[in-house]
C-alpha positions in Angstrom: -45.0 47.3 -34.6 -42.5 44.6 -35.4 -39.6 45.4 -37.9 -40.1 44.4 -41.6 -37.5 41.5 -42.8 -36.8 44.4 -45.7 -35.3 46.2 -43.6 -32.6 43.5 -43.1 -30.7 44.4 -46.4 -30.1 47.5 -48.4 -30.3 48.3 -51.9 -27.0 47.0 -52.4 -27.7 43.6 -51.8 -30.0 44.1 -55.1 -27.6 42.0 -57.5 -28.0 38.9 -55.5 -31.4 38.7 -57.1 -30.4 39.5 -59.6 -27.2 37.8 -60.2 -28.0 34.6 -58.5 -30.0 31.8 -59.4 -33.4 30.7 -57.1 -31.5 28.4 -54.9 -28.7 30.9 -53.5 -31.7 33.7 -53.4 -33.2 31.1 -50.9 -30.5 30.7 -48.9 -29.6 34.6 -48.3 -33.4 34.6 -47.2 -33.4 32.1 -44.7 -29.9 33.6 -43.6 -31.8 37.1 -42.9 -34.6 35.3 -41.4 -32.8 33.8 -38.6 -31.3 36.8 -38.1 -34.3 38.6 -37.6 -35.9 35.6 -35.2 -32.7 36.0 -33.0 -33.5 39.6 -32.3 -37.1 39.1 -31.8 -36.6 35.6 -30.0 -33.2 35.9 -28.0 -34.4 32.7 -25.6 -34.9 31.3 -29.6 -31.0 32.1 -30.6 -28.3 30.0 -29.9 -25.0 30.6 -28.5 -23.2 30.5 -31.8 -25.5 32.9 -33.0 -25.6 36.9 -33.8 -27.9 39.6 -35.1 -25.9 39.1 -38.5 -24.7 35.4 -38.9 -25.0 32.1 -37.1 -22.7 30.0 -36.6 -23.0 26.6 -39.2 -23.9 23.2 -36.7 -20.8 21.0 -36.3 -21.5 17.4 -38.2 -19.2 16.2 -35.5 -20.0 17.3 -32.2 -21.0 14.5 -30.2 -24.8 13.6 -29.6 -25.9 13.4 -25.3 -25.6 9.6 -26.0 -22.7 9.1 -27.5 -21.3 11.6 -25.1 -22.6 9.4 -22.0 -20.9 6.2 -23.5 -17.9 8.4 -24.0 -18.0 9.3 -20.2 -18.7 5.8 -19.4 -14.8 4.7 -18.6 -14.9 7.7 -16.1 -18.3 6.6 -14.3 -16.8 3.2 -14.2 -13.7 4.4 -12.8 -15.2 6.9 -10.2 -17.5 4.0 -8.9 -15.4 1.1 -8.7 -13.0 3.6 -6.6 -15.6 4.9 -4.4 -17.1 1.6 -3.8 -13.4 0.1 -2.7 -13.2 3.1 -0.7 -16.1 3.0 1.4 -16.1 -0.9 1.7 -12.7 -1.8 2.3 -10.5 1.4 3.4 -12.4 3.4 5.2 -13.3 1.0 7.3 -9.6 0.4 8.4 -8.8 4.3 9.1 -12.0 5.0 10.6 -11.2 2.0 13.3 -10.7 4.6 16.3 -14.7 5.1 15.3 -15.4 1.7 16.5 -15.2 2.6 20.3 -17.8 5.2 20.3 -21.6 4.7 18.6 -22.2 8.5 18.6 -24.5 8.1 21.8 -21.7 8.1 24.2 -21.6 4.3 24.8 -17.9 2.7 25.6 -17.1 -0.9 26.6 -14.4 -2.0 28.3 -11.5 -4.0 26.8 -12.5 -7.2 28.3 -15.9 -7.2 26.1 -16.7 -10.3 24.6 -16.1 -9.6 20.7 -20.1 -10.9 19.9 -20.8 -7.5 21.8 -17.8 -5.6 20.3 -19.3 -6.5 16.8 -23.0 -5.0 17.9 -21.7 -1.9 19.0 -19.4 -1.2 16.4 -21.9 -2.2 13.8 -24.3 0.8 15.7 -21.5 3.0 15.7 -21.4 2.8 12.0 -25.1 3.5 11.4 -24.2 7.4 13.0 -25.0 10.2 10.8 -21.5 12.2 10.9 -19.7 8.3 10.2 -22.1 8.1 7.1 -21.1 11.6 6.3 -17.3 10.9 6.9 -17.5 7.6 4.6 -19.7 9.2 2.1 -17.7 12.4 1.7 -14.2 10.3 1.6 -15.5 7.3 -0.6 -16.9 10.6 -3.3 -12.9 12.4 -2.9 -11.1 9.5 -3.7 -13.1 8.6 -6.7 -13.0 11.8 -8.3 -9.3 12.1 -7.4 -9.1 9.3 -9.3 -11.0 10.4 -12.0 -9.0 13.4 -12.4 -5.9 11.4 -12.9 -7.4 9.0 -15.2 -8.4 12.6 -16.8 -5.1 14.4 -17.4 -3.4 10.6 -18.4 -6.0 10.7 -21.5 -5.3 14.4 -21.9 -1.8 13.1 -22.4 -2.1 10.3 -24.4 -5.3 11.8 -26.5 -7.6 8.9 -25.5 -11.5 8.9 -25.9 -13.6 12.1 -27.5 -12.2 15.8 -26.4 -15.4 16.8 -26.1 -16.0 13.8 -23.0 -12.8 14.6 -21.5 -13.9 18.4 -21.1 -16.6 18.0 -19.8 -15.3 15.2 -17.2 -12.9 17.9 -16.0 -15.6 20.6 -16.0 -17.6 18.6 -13.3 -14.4 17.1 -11.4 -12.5 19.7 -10.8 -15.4 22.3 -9.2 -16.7 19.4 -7.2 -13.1 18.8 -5.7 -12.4 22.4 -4.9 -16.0 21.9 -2.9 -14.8 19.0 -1.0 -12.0 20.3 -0.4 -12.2 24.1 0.9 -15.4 23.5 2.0 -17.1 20.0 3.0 -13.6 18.7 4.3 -12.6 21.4 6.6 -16.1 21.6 8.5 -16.0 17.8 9.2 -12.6 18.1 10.5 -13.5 21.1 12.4 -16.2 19.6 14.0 -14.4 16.7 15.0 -11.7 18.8 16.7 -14.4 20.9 18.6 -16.2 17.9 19.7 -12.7 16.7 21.1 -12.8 19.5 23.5 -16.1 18.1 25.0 -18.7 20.1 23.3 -21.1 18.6 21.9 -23.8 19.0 18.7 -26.2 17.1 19.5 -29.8 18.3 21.3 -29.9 18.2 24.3 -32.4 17.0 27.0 -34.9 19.6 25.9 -34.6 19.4 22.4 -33.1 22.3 22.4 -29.6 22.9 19.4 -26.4 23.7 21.5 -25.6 27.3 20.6 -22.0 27.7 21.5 -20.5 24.6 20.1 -21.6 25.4 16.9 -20.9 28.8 16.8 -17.6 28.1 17.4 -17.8 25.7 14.9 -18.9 28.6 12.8 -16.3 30.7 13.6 -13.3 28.2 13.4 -14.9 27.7 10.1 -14.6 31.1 9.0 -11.3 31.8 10.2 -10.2 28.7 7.6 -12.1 30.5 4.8 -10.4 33.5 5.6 -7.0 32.0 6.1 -7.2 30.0 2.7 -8.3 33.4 1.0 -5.5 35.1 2.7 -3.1 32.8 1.4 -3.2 34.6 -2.2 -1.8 37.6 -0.5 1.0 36.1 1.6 2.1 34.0 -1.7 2.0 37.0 -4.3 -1.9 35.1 -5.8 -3.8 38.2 -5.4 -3.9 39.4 -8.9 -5.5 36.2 -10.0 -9.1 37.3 -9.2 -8.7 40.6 -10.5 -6.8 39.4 -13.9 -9.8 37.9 -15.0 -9.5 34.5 -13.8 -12.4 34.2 -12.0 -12.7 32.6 -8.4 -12.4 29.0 -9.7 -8.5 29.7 -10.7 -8.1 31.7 -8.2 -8.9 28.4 -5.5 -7.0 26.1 -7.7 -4.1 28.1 -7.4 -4.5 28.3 -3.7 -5.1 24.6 -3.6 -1.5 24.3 -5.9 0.3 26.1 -2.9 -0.8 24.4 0.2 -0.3 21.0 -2.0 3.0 21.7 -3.0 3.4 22.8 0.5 1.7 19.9 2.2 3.8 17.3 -0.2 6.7 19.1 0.8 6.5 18.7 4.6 5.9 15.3 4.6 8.0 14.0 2.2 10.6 16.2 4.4 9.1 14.0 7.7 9.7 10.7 5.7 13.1 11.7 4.4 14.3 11.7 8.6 11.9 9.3 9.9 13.0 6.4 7.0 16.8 6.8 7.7 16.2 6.7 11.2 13.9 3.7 11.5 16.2 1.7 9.1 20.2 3.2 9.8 19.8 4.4 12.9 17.6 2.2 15.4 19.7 -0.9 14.2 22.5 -0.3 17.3 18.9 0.3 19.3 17.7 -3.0 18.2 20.3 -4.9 19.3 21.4 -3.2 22.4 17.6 -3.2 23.8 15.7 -6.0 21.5 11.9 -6.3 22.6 10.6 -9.5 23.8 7.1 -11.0 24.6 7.4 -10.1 28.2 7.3 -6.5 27.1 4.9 -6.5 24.7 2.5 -8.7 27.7 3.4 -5.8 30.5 2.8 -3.0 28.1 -0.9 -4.8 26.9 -1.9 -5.0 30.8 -1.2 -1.8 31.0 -3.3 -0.5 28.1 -6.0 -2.5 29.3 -6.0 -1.9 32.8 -6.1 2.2 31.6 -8.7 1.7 29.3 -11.2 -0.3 31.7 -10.6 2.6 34.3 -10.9 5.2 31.7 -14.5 4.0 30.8 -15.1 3.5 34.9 -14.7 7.3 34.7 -16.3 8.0 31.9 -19.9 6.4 33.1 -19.9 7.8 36.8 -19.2 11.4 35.0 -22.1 10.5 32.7 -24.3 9.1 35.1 -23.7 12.7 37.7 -24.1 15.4 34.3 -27.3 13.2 33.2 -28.7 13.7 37.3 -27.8 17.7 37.2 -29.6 17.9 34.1 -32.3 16.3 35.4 -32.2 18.3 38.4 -31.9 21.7 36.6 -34.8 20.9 34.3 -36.6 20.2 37.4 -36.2 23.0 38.9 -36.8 25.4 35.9 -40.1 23.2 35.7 -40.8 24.3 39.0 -41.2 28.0 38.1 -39.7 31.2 40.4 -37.3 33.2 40.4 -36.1 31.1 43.8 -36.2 28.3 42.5 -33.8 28.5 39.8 -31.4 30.2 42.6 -31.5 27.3 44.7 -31.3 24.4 42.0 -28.0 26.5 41.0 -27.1 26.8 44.5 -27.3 22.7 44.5 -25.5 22.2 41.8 -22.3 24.2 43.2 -21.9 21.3 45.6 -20.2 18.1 46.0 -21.4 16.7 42.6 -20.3 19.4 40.8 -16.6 19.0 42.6 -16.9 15.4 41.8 -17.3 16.3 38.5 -14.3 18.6 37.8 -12.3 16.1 39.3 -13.8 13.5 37.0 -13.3 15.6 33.9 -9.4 16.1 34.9 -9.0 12.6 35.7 -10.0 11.3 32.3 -7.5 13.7 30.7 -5.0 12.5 32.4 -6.3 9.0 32.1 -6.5 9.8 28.1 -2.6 10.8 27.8 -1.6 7.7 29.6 -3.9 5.8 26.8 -2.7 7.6 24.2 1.0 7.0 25.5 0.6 3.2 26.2 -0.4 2.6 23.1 2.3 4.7 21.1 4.8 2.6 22.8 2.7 -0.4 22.4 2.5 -0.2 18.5 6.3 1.0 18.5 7.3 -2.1 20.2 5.7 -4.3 17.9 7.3 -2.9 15.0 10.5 -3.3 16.3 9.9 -6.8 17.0 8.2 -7.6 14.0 11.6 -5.8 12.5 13.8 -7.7 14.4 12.3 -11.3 13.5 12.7 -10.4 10.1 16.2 -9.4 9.9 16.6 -13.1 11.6 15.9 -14.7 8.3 18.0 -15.0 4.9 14.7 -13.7 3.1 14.7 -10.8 5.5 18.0 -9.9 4.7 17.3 -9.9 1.5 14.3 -7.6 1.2 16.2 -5.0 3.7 18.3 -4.1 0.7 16.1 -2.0 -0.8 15.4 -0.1 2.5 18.9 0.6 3.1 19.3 2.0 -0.5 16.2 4.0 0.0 17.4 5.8 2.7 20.4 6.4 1.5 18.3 8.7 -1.4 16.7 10.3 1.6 19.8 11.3 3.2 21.5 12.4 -0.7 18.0 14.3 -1.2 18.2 16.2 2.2 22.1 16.9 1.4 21.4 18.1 -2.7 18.3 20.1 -1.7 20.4 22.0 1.2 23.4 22.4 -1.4 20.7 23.7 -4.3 19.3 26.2 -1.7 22.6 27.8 -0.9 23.6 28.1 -3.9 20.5 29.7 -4.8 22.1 32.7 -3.5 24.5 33.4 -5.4 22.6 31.5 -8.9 18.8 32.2 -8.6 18.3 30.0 -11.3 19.5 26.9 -9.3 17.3 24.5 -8.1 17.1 20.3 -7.0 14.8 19.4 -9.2 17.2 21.1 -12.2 20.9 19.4 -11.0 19.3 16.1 -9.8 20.7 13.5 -12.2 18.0 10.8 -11.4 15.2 13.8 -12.4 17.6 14.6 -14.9 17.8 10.9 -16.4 13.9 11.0 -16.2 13.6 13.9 -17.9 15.3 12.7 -20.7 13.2 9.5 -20.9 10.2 11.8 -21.0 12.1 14.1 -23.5 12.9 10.9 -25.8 9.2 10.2 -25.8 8.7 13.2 -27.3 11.3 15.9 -28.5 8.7 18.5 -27.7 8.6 18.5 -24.1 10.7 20.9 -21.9 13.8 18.8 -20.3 13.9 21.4 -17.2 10.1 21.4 -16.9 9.8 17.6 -16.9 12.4 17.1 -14.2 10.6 19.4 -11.9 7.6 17.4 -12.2 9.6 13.8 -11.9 10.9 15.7 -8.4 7.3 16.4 -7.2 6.0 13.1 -8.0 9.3 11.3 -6.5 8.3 13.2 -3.3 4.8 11.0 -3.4 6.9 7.9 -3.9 8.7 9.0 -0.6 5.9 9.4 1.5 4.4 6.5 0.6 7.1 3.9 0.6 8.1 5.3 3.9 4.8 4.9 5.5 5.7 2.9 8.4 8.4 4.6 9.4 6.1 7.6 9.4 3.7 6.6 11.4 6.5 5.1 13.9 7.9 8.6 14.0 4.1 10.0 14.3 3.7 7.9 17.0 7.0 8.9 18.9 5.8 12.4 18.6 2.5 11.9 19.7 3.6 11.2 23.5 4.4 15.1 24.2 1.2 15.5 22.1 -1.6 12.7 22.6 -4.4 15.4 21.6 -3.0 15.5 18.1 -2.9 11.4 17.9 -6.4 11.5 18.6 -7.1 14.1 16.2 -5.2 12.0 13.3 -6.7 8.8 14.2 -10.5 9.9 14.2 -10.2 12.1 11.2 -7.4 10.1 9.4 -9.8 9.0 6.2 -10.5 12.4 5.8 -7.2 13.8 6.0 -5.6 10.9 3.6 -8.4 11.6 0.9 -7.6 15.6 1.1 -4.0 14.7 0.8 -4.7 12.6 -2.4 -7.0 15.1 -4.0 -4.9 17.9 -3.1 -1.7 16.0 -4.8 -3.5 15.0 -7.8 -4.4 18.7 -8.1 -1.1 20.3 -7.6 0.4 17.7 -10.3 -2.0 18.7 -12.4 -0.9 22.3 -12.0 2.8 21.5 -12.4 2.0 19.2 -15.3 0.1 21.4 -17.5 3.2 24.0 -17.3 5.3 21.2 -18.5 2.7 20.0 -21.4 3.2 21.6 -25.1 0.4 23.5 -26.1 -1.4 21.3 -28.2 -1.1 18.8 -25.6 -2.7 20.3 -22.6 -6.2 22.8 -24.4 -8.2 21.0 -22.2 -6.3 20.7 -19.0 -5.2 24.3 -19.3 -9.1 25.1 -19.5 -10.4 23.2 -17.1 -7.4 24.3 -14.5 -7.4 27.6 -16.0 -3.9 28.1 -14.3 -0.3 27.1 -13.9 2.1 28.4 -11.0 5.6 30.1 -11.8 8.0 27.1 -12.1 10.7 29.1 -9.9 8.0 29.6 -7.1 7.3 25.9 -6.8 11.1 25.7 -6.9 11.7 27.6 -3.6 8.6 27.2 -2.3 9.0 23.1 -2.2 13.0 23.0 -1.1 12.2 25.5 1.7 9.0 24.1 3.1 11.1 20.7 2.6 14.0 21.7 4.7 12.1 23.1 7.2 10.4 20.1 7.7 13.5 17.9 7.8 15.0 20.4 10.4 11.7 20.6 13.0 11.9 16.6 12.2 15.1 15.8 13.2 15.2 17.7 16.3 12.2 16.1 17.7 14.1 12.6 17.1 16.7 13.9 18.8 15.0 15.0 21.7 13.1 11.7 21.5 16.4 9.7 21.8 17.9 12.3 24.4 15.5 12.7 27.5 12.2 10.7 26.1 13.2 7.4 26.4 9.7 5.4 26.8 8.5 8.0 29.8 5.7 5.2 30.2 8.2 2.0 29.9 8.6 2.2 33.8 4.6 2.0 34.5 3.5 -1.1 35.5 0.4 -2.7 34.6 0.3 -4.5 38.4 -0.7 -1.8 39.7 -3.7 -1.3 37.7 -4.9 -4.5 37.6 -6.5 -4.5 41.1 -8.7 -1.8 40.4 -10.4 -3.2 37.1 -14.2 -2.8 37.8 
């Protein structure tokens, strides 16, 4: 029996009738009638809605049209970034890609470039290079967008409502890409360094072990990145009633802060040292063409015997497969014995020794070409400081690293006195963030001074890294001789690691930003971020993971200079050259 709508009002509700004319006797009606629909008919109700009242419509609340031509600016934004960044920059970072075609095919270095083209333009049809460009093209457009986001948070541009729900769908999506999509790819990439491979094999059959160690690599990162709450003090985030998504921003805030802190501490040496200190080098050792000439035959003359290698070990694993699956085809118990028994022999030596050859070949590639690229810079350097104009635009490099080296010295100096004045910190008692800060505070008297200089620090870190670049990379380079695994590493998952950088900054000045926002200022970002991280955490947290890069920095330049002076600078590409195939 359904409940009668009487029973929806007492007798005291009498002198409504009675008091009220027809119109407002209507009104209480329909009142109780949705009432009584929204217990009968919850999937009927609305959210606004209770047993008792509902909530009155909003004459303002955007339509779904006008809120898709509010969202417009953000589609345009996202897609003109993604498109740049699959058509014109991925391409350049993914260039290490252009050597293999995902089947296993090299060429040598004397290839005509007609052919270079075809197999580079088949290299790029591979599934994981489609998922790479796809997956870096999608992170740096909705990096983008999230910037484009919190500057019209800021400014109060375009409808509230449109800039919610931008932020609603970016930031998720970003924390996907991120702890998850990322991570596998660059996982999978490392484990196929080590010479396993995904792909089926002869008999169709889906290589077990190299993806279960893919698996478990993977899960170890999960773990770790969960782990990291604890080790930082994060833990209670979950539990507070933040939810997971806060919780993995907050995560995401610390290894950002972290990451833009180690290499802004690796560009803070490496610019100093490319610009103050290799000047005596440069002149004392300048590089001419017939280095550059010896150091090219080299590379090539490695490269071509490299791929030599590379085919006779394909050519002998493609035979014992062939031979195993013939003699599992065979049937017996013997059979199998004695096709293993075959296999133990001189091929399979030959093949060991192939496989330890090719490393070895692939650290004197690696090597060659570190010095190769180093070389150039330096003479490219050198031609320019030749020239009046050259002179000129080496001011500003000089001046920049002298802010690297006043940076390392004030950071040090804030950290020790930390000690004794916990309140201290660079970002606090730096008078450019301090100048900054009171720009920002002149453009409005509401924001925090303090807070405002602590975000001018973080984003003068990102300034850093990026106008140091090339002496960066020079330095990454110099490092990579003791380490040619890890240049490998960089070079084939380099688009991926520079959009997970970007992402990962935008997201941790987000963090630090909204802290720094008044209230009525930042609804939406605090809502979407759902989180801010303790300003003296990031405070310590950056300067320490800063120093320590600096330090672990500047003693590999100095073992560099000391006892590895171009190890490779004495090979000669003569002797090479009579064994090109």
């Amino acid at each position: 029996m359904h409940q009668p709508l009487s029973d929806y009002y007492d007798d005291d509700d009498d002198d409504v009738f009675q008091n009220h004319d027809h119109h407002e006797r209507h009104m209480y009606l329909s009142s109780i009638g949705i009432a009584y629909a929204n217990r009968k008919m919850p999937w009927f109700s609305s959210p606004g809605c209770d047993e008792s009242a509902c909530a009155p419509v909003d004459p303002n609340a955007p339509s779904t049209l006008g809120l898709l031509v509010s969202l417009a600016p953000f589609f345009g934004t996202f897609a003109g970034v993604a498109f740049v960044a699959n058509r014109s920059i991925f391409p350049k970072l993914a260039r290490v890609h252009d050597a293999h075609d995902g089947e296993d095919h090299y060429l040598p270095a004397h290839a005509p470039p007609s052919l270079r083209q075809v197999h580079a333009e088949h290299g790029q049809k591979s599934a994981r290079r489609r998922i790479a460009a796809g997956v870096f093209s999608v992170t740096v457009g909705l990096a983008a967008v999230l910037g484009e986001l919190i500057l019209c948070e800021i400014s109060d541009l375009l409808s509230p409502r449109a800039r919610e729900v931008g932020l609603r769908v970016t930031v998720p999506t970003l924390l996907v890409l991120l702890v998850g999509v990322i991570p596998f790819l660059e996982i999978q990439s490392v484990v196929a360094g080590f010479g396993w491979k995904f792909q089926r094999n002869a008999k169709g059959k889906i290589p077990r072990f190299a993806w279960g160690v893919q698996m478990l690599v993977f899960a170890g990162w999960l773990f770790a990145f969960w782990s990291l709450g604890g080790a930082v003090g994060l833990d209670k985030t979950a539990t507070a009633g933040g939810g997971v998504l806060r919780a993995c921003l907050e995560r995401i805030g610390v290894i950002g802060i972290s990451l833009m802190a180690m290499l802004s501490g690796f560009a803070a040496v490496s610019t100093p040292w490319h610009t103050l200190g290799a000047i005596s080098e440069r002149r004392k050792r300048p590089v001419t063409e017939t280095d550059i000439t010896r150091k090219e035959a080299g590379l090539e003359a490695t490269n071509e015997m490299l791929i030599t290698k590379r085919h006779r070990l394909q050519a002998l694993e493609r035979k014992a497969s062939e031979a195993q699956a013939a003699s599992s085809s065979s049937g017996g118990f013997m059979g199998k014995m004695l096709g293993a028994v075959r296999g133990m022999g001189g091929e399979e030596a030959e093949m060991r020794a192939l496989r330890l050859e090719i490393t070895g070949l692939e650290t004197m590639e690696a090597n060659l070409g570190s010095s190769l690229g180093i070389m150039r810079s330096r003479q490219a350097a050198d031609a320019r400081a030749a020239t009046p104009l050259g002179r000129v635009l080496a001011v500003p490099h000089y001046i920049f690293s002298l802010y690297c080296l006043y940076r390392i010295l004030a950071t040090t100096m804030a950290t020790l006195r930390r000690a004794y004045y916990p309140s201290a910190s660079f970002s606090s008692s730096d008078p450019i963030n301090r100048f900054l800060g009171l720009l920002a505070r002149h453009w409005s008297p509401n924001l925090d001074q303090t807070a405002w200089a602590r975000q001018i620090s973080f984003l003068l870190s990102g300034v850093i890294l990026a106008a140091s670049a090339n002496s960066v990379l020079q330095t990454f380079h110099l490092f990579s001789k003791w380490m040619p695994g890890l240049l490998y590493q960089a070079q084939a998952n380099l688009a991926l690691l520079i959009g997970q950088i970007a992402a990962v900054y935008v997201i941790s000045a987000a963090l630090l930003l909204r802290s720094n926002l008044p209230r009525e200022m930042g609804s939406a970002v605090g809502d979407a971020l759902e989180g801010a991280l303790e300003p003296r955490f990031v405070d310590w947290w950056f300067e320490g993971w800063f120093l320590a890069s600096c330090a672990v920095t500047g003693v590999g330049v100095w073992i560099s200079m000391k006892i590895g002076r171009e190890e490779w600078d004495d090979f000669d590409g003569g002797e090479l050259g009579p064994k090109r195939m």
